[in-house]
C-alpha positions as CSV (number, residue, x, y, z in Angstrom):
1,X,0.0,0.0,0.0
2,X,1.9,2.8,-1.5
3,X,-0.3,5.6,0.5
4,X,-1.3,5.1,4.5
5,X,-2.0,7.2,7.0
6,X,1.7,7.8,7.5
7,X,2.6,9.1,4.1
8,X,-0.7,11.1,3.9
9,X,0.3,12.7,7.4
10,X,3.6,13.8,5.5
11,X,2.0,14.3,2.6
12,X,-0.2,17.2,4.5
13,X,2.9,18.2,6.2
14,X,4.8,19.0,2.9
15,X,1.8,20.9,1.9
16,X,1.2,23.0,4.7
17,X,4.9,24.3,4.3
18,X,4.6,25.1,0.8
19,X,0.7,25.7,0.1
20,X,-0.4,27.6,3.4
21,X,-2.4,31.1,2.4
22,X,-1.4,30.1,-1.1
23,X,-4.2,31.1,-4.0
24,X,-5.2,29.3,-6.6
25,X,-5.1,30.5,-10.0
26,X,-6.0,27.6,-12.2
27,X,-7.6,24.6,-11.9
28,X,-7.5,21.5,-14.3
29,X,-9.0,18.3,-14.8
30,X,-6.6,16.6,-17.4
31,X,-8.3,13.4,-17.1
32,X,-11.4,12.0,-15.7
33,X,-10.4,11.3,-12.6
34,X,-7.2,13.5,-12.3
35,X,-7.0,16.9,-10.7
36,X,-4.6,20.3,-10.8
37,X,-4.7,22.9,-8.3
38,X,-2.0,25.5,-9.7
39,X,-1.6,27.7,-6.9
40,X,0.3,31.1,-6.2
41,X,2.4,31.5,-3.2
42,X,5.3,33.3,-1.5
43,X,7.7,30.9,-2.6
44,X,6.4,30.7,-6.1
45,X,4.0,28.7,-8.6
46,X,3.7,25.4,-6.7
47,X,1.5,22.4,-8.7
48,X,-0.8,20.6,-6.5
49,X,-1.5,16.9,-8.1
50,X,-4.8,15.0,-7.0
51,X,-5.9,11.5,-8.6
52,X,-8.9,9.7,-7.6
53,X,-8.1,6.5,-9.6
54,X,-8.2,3.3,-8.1
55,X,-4.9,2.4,-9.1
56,X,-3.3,6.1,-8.6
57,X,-5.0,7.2,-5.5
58,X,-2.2,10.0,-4.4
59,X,-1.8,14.0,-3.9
60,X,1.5,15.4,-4.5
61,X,3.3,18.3,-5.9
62,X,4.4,18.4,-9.6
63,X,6.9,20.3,-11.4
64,X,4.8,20.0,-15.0
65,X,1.5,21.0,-16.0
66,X,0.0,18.1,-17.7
67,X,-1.7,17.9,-21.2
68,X,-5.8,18.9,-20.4
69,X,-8.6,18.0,-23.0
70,X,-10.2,21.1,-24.8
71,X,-13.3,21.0,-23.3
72,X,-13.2,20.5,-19.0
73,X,-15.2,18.3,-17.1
74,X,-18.2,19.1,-15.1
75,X,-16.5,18.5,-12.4
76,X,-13.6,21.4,-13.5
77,X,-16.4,23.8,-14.1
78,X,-17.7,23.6,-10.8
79,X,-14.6,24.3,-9.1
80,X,-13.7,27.1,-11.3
81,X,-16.9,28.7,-10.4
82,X,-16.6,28.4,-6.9
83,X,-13.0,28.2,-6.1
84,X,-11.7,30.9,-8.4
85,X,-9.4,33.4,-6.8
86,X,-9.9,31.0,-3.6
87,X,-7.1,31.1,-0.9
88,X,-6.1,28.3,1.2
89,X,-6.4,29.0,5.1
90,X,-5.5,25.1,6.3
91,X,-4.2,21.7,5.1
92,X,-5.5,19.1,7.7
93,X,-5.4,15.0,8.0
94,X,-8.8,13.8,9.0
95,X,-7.7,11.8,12.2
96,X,-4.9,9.9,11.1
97,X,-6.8,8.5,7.7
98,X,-6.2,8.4,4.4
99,X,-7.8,11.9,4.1
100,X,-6.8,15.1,3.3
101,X,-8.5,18.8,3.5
102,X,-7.9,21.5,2.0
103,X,-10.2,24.1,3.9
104,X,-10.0,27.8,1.5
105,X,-11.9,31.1,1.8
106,X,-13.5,32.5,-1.3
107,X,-16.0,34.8,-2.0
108,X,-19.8,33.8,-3.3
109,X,-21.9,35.9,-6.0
110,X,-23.1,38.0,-3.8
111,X,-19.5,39.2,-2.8
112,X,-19.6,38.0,0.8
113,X,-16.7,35.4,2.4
114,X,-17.4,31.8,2.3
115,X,-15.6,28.4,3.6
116,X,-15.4,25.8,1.4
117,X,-13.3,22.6,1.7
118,X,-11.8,19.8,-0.8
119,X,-11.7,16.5,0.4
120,X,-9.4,13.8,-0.7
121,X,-10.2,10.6,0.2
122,X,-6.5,8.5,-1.0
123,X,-8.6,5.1,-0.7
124,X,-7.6,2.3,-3.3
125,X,-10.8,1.7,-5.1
126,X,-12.8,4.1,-3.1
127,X,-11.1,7.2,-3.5
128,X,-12.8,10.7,-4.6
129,X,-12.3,14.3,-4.1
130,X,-14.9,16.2,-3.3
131,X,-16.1,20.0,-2.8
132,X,-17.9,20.9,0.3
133,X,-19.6,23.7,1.6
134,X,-18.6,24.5,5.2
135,X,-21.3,26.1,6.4
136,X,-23.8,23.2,5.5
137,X,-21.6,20.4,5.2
138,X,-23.2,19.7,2.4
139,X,-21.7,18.0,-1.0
140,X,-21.6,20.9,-4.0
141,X,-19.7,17.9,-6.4
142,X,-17.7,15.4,-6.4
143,X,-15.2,14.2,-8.8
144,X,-16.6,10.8,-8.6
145,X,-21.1,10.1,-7.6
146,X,-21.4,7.6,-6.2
147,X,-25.1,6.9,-5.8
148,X,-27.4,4.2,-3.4
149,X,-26.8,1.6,-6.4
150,X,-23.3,1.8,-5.4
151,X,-22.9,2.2,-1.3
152,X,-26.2,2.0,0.4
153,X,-24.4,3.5,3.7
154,X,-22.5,6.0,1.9
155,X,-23.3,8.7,-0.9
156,X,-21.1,11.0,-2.9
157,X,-23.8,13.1,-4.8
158,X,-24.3,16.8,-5.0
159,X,-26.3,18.2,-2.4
160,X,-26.2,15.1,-0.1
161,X,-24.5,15.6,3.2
162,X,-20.7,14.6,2.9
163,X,-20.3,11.6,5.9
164,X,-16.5,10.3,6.7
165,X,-15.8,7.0,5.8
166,X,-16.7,4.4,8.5
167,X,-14.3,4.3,11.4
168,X,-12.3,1.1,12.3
169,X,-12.1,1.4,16.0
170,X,-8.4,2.2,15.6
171,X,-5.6,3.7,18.0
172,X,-4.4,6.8,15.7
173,X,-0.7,6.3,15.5
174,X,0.1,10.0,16.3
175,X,-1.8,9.2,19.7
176,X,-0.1,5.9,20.4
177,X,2.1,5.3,23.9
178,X,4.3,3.2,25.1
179,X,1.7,1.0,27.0
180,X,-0.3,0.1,23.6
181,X,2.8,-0.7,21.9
182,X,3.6,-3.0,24.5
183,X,0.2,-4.5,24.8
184,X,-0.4,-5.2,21.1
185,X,3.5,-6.6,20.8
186,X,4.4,-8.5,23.6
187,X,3.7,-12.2,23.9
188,X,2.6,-11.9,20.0
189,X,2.9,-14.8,17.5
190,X,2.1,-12.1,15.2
191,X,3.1,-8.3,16.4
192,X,3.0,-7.0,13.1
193,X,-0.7,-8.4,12.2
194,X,-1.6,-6.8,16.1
195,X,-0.2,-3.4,15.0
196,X,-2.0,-3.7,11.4
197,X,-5.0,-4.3,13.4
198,X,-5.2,-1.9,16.1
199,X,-3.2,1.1,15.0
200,X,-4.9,3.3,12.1
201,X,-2.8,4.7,9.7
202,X,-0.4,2.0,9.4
203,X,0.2,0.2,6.3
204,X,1.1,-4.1,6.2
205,X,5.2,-2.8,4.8
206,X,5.3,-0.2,7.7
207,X,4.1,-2.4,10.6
208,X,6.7,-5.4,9.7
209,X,9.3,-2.5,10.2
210,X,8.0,-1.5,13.4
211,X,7.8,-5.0,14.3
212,X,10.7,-6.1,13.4
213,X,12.6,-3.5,16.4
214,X,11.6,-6.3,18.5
215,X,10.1,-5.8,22.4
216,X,7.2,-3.1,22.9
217,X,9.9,-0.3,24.0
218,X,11.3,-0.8,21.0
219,X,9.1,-0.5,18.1
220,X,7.5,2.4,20.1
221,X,10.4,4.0,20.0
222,X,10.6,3.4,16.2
223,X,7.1,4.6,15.4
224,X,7.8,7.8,17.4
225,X,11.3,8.2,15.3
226,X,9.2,8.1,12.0
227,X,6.9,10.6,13.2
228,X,9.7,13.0,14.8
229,X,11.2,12.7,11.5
230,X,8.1,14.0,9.2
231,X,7.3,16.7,12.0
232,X,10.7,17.8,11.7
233,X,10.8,17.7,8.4
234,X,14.1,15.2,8.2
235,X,12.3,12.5,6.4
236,X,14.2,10.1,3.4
237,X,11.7,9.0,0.8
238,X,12.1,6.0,-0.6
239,X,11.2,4.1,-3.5
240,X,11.7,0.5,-4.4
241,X,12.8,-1.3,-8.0
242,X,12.1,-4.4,-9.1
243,X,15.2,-5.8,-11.2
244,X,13.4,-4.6,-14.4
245,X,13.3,-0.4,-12.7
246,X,9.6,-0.6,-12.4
247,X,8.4,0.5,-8.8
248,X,7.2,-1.7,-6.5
249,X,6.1,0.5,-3.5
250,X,7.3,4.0,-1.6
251,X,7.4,5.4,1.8
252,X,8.7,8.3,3.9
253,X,10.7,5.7,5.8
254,X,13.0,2.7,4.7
255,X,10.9,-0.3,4.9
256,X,12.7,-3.8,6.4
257,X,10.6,-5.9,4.2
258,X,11.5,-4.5,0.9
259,X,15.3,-3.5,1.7
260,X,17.0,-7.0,0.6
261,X,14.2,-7.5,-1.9
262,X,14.6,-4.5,-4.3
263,X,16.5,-1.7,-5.1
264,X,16.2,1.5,-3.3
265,X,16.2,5.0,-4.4
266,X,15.8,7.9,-2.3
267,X,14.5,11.3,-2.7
268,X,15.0,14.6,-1.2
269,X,11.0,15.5,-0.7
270,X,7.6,13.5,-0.3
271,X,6.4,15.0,-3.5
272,X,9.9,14.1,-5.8
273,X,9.3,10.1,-4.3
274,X,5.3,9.8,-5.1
275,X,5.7,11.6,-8.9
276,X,8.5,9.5,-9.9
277,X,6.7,6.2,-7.9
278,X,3.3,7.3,-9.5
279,X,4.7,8.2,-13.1
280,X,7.4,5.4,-13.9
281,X,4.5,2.9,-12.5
282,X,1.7,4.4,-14.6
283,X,4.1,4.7,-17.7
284,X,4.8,1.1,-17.3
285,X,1.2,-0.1,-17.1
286,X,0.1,2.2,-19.5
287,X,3.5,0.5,-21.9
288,X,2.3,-3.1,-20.5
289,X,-1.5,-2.3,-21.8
290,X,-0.8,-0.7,-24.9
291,X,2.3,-3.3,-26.4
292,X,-1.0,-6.2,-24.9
293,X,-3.0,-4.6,-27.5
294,X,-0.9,-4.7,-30.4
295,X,0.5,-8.0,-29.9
296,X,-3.0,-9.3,-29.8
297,X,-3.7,-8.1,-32.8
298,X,-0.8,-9.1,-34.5
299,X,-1.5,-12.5,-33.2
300,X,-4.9,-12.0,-34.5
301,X,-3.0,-11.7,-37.9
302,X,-0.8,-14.4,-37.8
303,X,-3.6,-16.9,-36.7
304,X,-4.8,-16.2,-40.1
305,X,-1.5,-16.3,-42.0
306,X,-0.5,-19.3,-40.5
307,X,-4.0,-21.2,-41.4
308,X,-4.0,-19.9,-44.5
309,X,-0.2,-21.0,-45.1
310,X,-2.1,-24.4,-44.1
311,X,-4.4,-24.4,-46.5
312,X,-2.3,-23.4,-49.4
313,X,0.4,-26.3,-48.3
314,X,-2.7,-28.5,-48.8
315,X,-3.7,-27.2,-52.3
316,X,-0.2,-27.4,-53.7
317,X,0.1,-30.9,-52.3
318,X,-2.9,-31.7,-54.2
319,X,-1.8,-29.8,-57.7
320,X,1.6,-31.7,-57.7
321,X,-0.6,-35.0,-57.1
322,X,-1.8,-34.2,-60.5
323,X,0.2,-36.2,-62.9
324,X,-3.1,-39.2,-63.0
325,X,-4.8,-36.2,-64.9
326,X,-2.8,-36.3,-67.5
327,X,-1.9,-40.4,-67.6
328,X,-5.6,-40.5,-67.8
329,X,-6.1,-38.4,-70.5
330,X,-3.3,-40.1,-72.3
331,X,-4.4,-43.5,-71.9
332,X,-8.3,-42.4,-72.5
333,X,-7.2,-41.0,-75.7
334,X,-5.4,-44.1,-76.6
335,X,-8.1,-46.3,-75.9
336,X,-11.3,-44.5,-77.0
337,X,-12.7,-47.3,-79.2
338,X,-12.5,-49.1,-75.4
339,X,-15.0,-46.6,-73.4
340,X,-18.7,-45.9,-74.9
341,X,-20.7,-43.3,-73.8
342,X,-22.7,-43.6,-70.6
343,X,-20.1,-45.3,-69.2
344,X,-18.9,-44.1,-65.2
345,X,-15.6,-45.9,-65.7
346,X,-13.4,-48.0,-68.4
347,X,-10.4,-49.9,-67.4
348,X,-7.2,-49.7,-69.8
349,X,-3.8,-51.1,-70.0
350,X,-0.9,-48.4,-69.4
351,X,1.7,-48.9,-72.2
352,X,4.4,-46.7,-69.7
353,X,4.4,-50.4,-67.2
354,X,1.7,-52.9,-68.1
355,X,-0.3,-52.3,-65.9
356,X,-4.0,-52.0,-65.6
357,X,-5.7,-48.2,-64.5
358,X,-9.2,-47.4,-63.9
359,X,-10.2,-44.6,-65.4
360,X,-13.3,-42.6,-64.0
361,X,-15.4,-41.1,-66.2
362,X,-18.5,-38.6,-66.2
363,X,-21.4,-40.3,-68.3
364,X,-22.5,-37.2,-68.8
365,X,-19.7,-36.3,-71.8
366,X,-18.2,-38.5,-74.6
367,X,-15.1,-40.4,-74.0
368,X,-13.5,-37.6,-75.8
369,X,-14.4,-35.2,-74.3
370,X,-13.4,-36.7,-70.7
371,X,-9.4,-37.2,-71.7
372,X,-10.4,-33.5,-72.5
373,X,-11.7,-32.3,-69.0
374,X,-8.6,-34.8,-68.3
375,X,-5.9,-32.4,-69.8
376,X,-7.6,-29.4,-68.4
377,X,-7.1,-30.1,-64.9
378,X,-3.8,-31.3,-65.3
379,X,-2.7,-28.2,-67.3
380,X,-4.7,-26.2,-64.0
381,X,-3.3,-28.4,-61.4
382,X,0.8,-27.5,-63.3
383,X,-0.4,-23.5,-62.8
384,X,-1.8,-23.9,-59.2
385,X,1.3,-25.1,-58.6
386,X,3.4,-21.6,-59.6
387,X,0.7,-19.5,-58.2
388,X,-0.1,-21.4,-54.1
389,X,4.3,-21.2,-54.3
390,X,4.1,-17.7,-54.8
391,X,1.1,-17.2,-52.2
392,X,3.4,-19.1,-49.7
393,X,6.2,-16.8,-50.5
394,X,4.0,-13.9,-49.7
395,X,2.5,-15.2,-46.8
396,X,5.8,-16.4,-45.2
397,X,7.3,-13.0,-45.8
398,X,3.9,-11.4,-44.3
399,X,4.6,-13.4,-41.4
400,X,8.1,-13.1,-40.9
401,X,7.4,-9.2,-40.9
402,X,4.6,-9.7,-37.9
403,X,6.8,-12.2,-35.9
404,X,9.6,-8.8,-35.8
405,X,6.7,-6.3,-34.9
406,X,5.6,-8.7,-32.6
407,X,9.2,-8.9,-30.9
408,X,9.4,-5.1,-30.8
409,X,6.2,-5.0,-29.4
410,X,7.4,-7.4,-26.6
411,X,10.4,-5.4,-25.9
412,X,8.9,-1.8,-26.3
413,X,9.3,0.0,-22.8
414,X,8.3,3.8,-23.7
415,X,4.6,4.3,-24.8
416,X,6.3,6.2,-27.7
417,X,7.8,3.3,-29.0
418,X,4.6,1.5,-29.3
419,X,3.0,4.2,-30.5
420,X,5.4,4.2,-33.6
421,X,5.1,0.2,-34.1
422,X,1.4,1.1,-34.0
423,X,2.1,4.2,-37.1
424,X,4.0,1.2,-38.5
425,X,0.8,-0.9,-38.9
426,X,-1.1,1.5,-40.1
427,X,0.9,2.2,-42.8
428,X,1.4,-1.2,-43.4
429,X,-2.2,-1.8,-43.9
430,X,-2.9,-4.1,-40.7
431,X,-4.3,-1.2,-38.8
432,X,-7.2,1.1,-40.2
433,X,-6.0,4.1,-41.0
434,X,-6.5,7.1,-38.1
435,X,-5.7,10.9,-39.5
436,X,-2.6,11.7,-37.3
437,X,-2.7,14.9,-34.9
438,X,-0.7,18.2,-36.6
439,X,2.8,17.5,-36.2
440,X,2.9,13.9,-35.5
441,X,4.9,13.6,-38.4
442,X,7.9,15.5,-36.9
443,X,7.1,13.7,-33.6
444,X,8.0,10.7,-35.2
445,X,11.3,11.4,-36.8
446,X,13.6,8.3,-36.8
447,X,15.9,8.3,-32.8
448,X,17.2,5.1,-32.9
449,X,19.0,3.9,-29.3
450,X,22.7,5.0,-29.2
451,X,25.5,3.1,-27.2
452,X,29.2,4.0,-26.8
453,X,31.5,1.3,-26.8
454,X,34.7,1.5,-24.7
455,X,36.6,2.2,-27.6
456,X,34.3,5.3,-28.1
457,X,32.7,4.0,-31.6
458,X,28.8,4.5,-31.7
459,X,26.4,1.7,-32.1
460,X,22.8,2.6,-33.6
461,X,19.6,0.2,-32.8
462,X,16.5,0.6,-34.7
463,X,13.6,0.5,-32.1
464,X,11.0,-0.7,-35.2
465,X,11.3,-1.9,-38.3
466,X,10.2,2.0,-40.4
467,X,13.7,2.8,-38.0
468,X,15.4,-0.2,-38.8
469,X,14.8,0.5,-43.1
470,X,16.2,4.6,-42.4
471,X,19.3,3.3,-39.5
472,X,20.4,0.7,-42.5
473,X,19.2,2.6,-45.8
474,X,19.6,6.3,-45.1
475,X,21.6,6.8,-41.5
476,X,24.4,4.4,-42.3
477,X,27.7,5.2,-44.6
478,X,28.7,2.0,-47.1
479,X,31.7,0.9,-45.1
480,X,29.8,1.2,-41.3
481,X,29.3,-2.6,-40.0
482,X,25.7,-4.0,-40.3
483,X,24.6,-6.5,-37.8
484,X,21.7,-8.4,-36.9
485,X,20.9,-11.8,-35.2
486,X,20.9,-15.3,-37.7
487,X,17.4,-16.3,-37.9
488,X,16.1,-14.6,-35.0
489,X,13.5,-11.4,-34.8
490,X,16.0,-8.5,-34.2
491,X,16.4,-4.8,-34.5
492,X,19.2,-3.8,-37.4
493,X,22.2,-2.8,-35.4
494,X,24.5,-0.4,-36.7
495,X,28.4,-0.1,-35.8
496,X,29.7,3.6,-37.0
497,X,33.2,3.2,-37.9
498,X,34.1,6.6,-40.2
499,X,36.0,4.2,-42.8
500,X,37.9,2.7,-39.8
501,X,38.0,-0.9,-40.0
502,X,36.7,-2.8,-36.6
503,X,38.4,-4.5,-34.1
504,X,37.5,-7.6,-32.9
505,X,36.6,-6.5,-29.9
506,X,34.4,-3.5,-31.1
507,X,32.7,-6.5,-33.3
508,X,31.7,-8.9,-30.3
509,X,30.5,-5.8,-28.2
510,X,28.5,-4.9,-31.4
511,X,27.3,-8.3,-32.0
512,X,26.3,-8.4,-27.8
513,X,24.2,-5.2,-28.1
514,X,22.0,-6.7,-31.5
515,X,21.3,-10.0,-29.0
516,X,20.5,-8.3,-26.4
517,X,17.9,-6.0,-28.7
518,X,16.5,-9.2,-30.6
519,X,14.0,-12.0,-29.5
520,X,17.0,-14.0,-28.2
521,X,17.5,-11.7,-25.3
522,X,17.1,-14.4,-22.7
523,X,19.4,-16.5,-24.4
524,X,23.3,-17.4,-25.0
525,X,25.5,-17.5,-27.6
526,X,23.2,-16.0,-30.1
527,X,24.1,-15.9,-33.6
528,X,24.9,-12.9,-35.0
529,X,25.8,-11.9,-38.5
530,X,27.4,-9.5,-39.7
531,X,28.5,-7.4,-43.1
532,X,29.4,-3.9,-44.2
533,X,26.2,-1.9,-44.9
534,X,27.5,-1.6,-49.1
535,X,26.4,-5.6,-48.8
536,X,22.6,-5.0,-47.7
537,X,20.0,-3.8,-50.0
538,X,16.2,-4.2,-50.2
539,X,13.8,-5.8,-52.6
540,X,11.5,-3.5,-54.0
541,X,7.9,-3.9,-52.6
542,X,9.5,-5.7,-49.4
543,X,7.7,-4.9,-46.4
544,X,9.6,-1.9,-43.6
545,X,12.8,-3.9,-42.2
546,X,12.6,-6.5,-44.4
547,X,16.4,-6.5,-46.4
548,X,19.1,-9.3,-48.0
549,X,22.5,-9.1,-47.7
550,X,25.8,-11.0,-48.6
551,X,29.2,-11.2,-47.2
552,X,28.3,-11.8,-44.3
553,X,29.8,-13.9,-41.2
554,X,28.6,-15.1,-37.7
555,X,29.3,-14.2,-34.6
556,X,28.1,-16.1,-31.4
557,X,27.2,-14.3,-28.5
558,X,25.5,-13.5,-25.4
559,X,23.3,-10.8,-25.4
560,X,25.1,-7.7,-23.1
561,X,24.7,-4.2,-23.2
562,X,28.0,-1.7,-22.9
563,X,27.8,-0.7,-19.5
564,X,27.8,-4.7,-18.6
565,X,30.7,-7.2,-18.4
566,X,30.8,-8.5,-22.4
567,X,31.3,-12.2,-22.8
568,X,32.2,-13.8,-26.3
């Protein structure tokens, strides 16, 4: 649980500091369930982040103004008309919740002072923000209604009165002494499940670590060090990595269960550790979500490729089988004084072996004309033969293509990357076309990944095949080395050498980096091959990324990137 009552408690902190008589000046809702506060104070233009998602619940401070639809939300509206111009008087925590309030003074239609407060409720699936009136305590909106379909105890609807969320019968950990430590940890199978249990505002992470000090004295005195340290101001955000840089979790305090599991960055402010928890984790769901979507649709494609490559291996098989047709026709013209008409059948003697073939026949037509039907089919069956080989062809080199998005797709980790393997479909025809936005064309100019080897040459790596064709086609001099993996999806890797020759290092480390960026990642000794770039051309009407190229040799590998130990 990235945000409990501990976190929210220096959340508030943070924001008294740096928010308190501050007045806001523009208010934005850049997505349905997203909100910014940007608000003037003594110390400068400050960002005030809000999101109500279920799987972004947080408030924080931000240094960017995000991208906002043309048109705002109800929701926006109704704060711009009542909390334009307002100033902030108090930032509170609702006990020792998940809740924070941001009480401001404005003034109503009629000119006279009014209290209003904004309510954000940081509560997984439950969260909202909503706009109260002070004087009533009733709801004016909320960025989420939640009607008596929804929660029969609890309504979030304009006009309704605004209720807390149901207490737990918790201790407040602000309020916690020495005694109830000692009560709820000593004698314990379980101290940290007690402490979940009784104290409110602790998280499952953040009572292990108070657990783990040991005897009641002890993990009192760690609670009260964690809480010094926010009211002092002296906190270390942290946030944890998994071995792939995505974050798992963040806190205002190191956390014993995730310190030998993860890597740890820390920050110098609450706000610096929830943006770059909330925005790497976000980017990579949104990247997980998005590279899901294309790869089942190019596996969509290739279900069909693949049956149809079924079904034309099962036509050609048949058209070679066609050699009867024409023995039949032969023989049937040999023979016609044999067959009469009306016959279904008329067995011959084949002057190629001897032996006796049965000829079927359709009673409707002469003999004659049957050894002609006979020759027709054969002569169909000979060009069905040409024609399903060149279908294959196609249809191999169709799926060949796919099988490289697909691997791109697999290893995209920026949105923009699969948003230019999606621009990549389109234009290949296996999307439906979508009029780009003004300027997407210059947004998305060929920036291939760079590497510096330790010898200081550059190596280029196409991110998608449209990259790959302009890195190998267009970027590249004749005599700069070409690599790519032997028979594996890959990215065209491109060593820069300025008409120097390579060394034999500066080819392995070249060779590592197109493994690593190919679908043999996860392996070892990967083949690599290699050629100069004068050697690689394309076939006209090939599809984006698909070349040929001679000269080449192979290298075996295992897939490294520069900064890592390289390994022939």
């Amino acid at each position: 649980m990235s945000f409990d009552g501990a976190v929210t408690y220096a959340a508030v902190k943070e924001f008294k500091s740096r928010l308190s008589l501050g007045k806001i000046e523009k208010i934005y809702q850049p997505q349905p369930e997203h909100l910014l506060l940007i608000i003037h104070t003594k110390q400068g233009k400050q960002r005030l982040f809000m999101s109500a998602s279920s799987n972004h619940a947080a408030a924080y401070l931000v240094d960017q103004t995000p991208e906002n639809p043309k048109e705002p939300p109800t929701f926006c509206m109704v704060l711009r008309k009542h909390l334009g111009a307002a100033r902030i008087t108090d930032i509170v925590q609702h006990e020792n919740d998940r809740i924070i309030e941001i009480l401001l003074e404005t003034v109503n239609e009629l000119g006279f002072s009014v209290n209003k407060k904004l309510i954000i409720e940081l509560m997984g699936k439950h969260s909202n923000i909503s706009l109260v009136d002070m004087e009533t305590g009733r709801i004016i909106d909320s960025i989420k209604h939640v009607s008596i379909d929804v929660n029969r105890a609890r309504q979030s609807l304009p006009g309704k009165a605004y209720q807390y969320p149901p207490t737990q019968e918790k201790i407040p950990f602000t309020t916690v002494t020495e005694a109830d430590m000692e009560r709820l940890v000593e004698g314990q199978s379980q101290p940290e499940r007690s402490i979940l249990d009784h104290i409110q505002g602790i998280s499952p992470a953040l009572a292990q670590t108070i657990a783990d000090c040991g005897d009641g004295k002890a993990c009192f005195a760690k609670l009260r060090d964690i809480i010094g340290s926010i009211d002092n101001g002296n906190i270390t955000p942290v946030v944890y990595l998994d071995e792939t840089g995505k974050p798992v979790d963040f806190h205002v305090t190191p956390l014993s269960t995730l310190e030998n599991a993860y890597r740890r960055l820390t920050f110098d402010s609450f706000s610096e550790a929830a943006a770059y928890f909330f925005k790497n984790r976000e980017a990579s769901n949104t990247v997980k979500q998005k590279s899901n979507d294309l790869l089942r649709l190019i596996n969509n494609h290739l279900s069909k490729l693949r049956l149809k490559t079924q079904r034309l291996n099962e036509d050609l098989q048949k058209a070679r089988n066609s050699d009867k047709y024409r023995l039949y026709g032969e023989l049937l013209t040999a023979n016609l004084h044999v067959a009469k008409p009306g016959d279904t059948s008329v067995e011959v003697i084949s002057y190629y072996d001897g032996s006796s073939v049965k000829i079927p026949l359709d009673p409707k037509y002469s003999p004659a004309k049957n050894a002609q039907n006979f020759y027709k089919k054969y002569g169909k069956a000979k060009t069905a033969v040409k024609e399903k080989q060149v279908q294959l062809e196609e249809v191999s080199r169709q799926i060949a293509y796919l099988e490289s998005v697909a691997s791109y797709a697999e290893r995209a980790e920026t949105v923009e990357e699969t948003e230019l393997l999606r621009q990549e479909l389109i234009g290949s025809g296996y999307i439906r076309y979508r009029k780009n936005r003004k300027g997407q064309e210059r947004k998305n100019r060929p920036r291939p990944l760079s590497y510096i080897l330790p010898s200081g040459k550059t190596v280029l790596v196409g991110r998608n095949n449209r990259e790959n064709d302009w890195l190998t086609l267009k970027r590249a001099a004749s005599s700069d080395m070409w690599l790519h993996t032997k028979d594996i999806p890959g990215s065209h890797t491109v060593l820069l050498l300025d008409g120097a020759e390579p060394s034999e290092d500066e080819l392995f480390e070249a060779a590592a980096i197109a493994a690593y960026h190919s679908k043999g990642r996860d392996s070892e000794n990967v083949p690599v091959d290699y050629t100069k770039i004068k050697y690689v051309k394309k076939p006209g009407g090939a599809s984006p990324g698909m070349v040929i190229f001679t000269h080449n040799r192979t290298l075996y590998v295992s897939p490294k990137l520069p900064d890592e130990e390289m390994t022939r």
